[in-house]
C-alpha positions as CSV (number, residue, x, y, z in Angstrom):
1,X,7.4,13.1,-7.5
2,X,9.1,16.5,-6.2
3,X,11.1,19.3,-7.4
4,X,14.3,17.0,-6.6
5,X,13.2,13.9,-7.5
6,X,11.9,11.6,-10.2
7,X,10.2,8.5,-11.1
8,X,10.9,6.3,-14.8
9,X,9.4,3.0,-15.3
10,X,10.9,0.6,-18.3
11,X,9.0,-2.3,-19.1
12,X,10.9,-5.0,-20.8
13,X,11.4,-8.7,-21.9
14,X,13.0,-9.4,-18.3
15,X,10.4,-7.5,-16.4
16,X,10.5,-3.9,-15.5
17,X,12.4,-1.6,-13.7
18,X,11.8,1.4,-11.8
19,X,14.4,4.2,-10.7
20,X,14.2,6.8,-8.4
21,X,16.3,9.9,-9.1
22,X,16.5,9.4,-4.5
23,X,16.3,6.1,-3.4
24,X,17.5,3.6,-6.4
25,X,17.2,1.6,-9.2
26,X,14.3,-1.9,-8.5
27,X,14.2,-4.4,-11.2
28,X,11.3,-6.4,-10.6
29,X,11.4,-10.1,-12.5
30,X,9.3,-11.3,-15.1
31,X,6.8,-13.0,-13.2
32,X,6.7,-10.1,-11.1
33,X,7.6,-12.2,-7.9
34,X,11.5,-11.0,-7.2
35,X,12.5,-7.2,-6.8
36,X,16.0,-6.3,-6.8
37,X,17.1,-2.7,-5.5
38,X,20.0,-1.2,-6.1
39,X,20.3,1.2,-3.3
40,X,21.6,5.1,-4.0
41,X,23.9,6.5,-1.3
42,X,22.7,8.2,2.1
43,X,19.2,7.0,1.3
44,X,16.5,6.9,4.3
45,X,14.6,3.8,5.4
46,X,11.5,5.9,4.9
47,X,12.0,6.8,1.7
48,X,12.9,3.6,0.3
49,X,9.8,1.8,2.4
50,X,7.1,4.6,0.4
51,X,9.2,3.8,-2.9
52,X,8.7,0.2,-2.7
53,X,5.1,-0.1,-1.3
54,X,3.3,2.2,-3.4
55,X,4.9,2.1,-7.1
56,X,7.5,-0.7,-6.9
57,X,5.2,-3.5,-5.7
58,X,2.4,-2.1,-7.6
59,X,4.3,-2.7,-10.4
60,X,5.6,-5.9,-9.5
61,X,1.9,-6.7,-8.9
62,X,1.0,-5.7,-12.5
63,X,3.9,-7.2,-14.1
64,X,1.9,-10.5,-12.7
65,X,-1.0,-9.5,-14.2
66,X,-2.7,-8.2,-10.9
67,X,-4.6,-5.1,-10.9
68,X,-3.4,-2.5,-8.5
69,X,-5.5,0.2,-7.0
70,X,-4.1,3.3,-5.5
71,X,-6.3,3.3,-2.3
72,X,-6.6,1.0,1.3
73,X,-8.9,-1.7,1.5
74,X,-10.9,-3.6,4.7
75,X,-12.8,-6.4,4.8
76,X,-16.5,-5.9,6.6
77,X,-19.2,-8.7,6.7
78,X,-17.1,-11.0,3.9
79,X,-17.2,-8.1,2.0
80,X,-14.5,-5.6,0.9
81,X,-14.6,-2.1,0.8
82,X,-11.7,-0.2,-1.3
83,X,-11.2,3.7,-0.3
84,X,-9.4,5.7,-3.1
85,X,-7.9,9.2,-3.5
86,X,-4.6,11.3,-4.3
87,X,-2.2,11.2,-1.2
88,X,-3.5,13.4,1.8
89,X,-6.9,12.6,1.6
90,X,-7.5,10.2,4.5
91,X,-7.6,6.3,2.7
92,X,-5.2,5.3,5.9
93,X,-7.5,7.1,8.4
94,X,-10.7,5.5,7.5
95,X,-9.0,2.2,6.7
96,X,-7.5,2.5,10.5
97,X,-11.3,3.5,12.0
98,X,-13.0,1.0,10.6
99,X,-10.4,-1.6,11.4
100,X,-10.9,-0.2,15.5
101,X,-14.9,-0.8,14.9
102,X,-14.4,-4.6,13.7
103,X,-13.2,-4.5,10.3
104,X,-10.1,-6.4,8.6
105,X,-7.6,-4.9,6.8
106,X,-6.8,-5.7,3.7
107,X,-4.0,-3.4,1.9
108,X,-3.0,0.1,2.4
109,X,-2.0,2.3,-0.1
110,X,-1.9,-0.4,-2.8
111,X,-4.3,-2.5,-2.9
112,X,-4.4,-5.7,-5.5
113,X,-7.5,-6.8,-7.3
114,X,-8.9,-9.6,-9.1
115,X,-10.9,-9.4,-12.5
116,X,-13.7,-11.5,-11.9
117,X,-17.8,-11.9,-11.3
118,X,-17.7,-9.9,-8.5
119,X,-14.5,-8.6,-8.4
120,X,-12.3,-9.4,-5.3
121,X,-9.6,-7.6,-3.4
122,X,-6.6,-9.5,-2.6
123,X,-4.7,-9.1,0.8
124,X,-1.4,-6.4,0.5
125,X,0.6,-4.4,3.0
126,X,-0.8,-5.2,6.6
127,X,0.6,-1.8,7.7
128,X,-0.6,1.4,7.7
129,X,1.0,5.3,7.9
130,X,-0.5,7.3,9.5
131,X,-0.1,10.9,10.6
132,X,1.5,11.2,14.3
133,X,-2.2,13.0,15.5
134,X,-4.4,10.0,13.9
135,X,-2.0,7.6,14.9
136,X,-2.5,9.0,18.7
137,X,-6.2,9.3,18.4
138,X,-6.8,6.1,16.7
139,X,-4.6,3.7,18.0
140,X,-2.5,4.9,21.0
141,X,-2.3,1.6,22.3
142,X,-0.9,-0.2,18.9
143,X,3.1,-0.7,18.1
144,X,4.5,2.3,16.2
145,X,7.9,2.9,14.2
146,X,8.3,6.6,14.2
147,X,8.4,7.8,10.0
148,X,9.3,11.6,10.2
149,X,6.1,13.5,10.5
150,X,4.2,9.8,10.1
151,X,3.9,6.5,12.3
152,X,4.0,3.0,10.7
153,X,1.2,0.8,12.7
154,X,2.1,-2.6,12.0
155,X,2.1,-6.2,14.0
156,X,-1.7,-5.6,14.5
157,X,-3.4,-8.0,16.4
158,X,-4.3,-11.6,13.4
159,X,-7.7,-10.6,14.2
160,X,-7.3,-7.2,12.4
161,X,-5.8,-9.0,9.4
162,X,-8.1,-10.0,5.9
163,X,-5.5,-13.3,4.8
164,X,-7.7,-14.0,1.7
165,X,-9.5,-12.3,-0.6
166,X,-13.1,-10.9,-0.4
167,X,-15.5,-10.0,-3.2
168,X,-15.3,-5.8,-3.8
169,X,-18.6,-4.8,-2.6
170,X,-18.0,-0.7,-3.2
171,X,-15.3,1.8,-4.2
172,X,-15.1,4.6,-2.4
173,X,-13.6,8.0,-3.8
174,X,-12.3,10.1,-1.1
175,X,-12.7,14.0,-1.7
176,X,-11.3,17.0,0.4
């Protein structure tokens, strides 16, 4: 993850479990439905809250047999649209404009999918980081909890949220 800290994932008969060298151990159940965290001393909020959205929950997701993609997703015309890339690349930001122009958001940063005939994205995290510059530019009106050098946008209006899942019309890969 960083020159201080690591990530190991054990899958076994009881689930899996996932241990950060920062923030704690997280057993997630066998159905994939309970997570139990077994916090690590002088740990931060933020930390913990990246930990558990992106590979905790992803894991807990696959552990139910749900595909996770590393990427935001919004729904447009019925239709979702799924935005991937490494971190840094701007899934939140275009996830976060075309939420503003009408869209509905359906996960950030891990988004679920169905196998299927089309495939469909599955509703995940209705929050969104965001750097503090995008967050001003792109929704200075919107609810923010202050994450270091990023905001959290959350409690976004019901309109703004995708509560079912939509058939994946594309997958974008986001390039620098």
């Amino acid at each position: 993850l960083a020159a201080d800290a690591s990530v190991r994932l054990v899958r076994h008969a009881l689930g899996a479990r996932v241990v950060y060298d920062d923030t704690g151990t997280f057993d997630v159940d066998a159905g994939g439905r309970a997570i139990r965290w077994e916090r690590r001393d002088g740990v931060s909020e933020e930390a913990v809250r990246t930990d558990l959205i992106s590979r905790v929950l992803a894991t807990a997701l696959h552990v139910a047999g749900v595909t996770v993609l590393h990427g935001s997703g919004v729904v447009a015309d019925g239709r979702a649209l799924a935005f991937l890339a490494p971190k840094l690349h701007g899934k939140s930001t275009i996830a976060t404009a075309l939420v503003r122009a009408g869209a509905a958001l359906l996960s950030d940063d891990a988004l679920p999918v169905e196998a299927g005939t089309p495939p469909r994205a599955r509703p995940g995290v209705h929050s969104v980081r965001l750097w503090n510059d995008t967050a001003a530019r792109l929704a200075p009106d919107a609810e923010h909890m202050a994450l270091g050098t990023k905001r959290l946008l959350r409690d976004l209006p019901p309109r703004s949220l995708a509560r079912s899942a939509a058939p994946l019309a594309a997958i974008y890969l986001l390039a620098p």
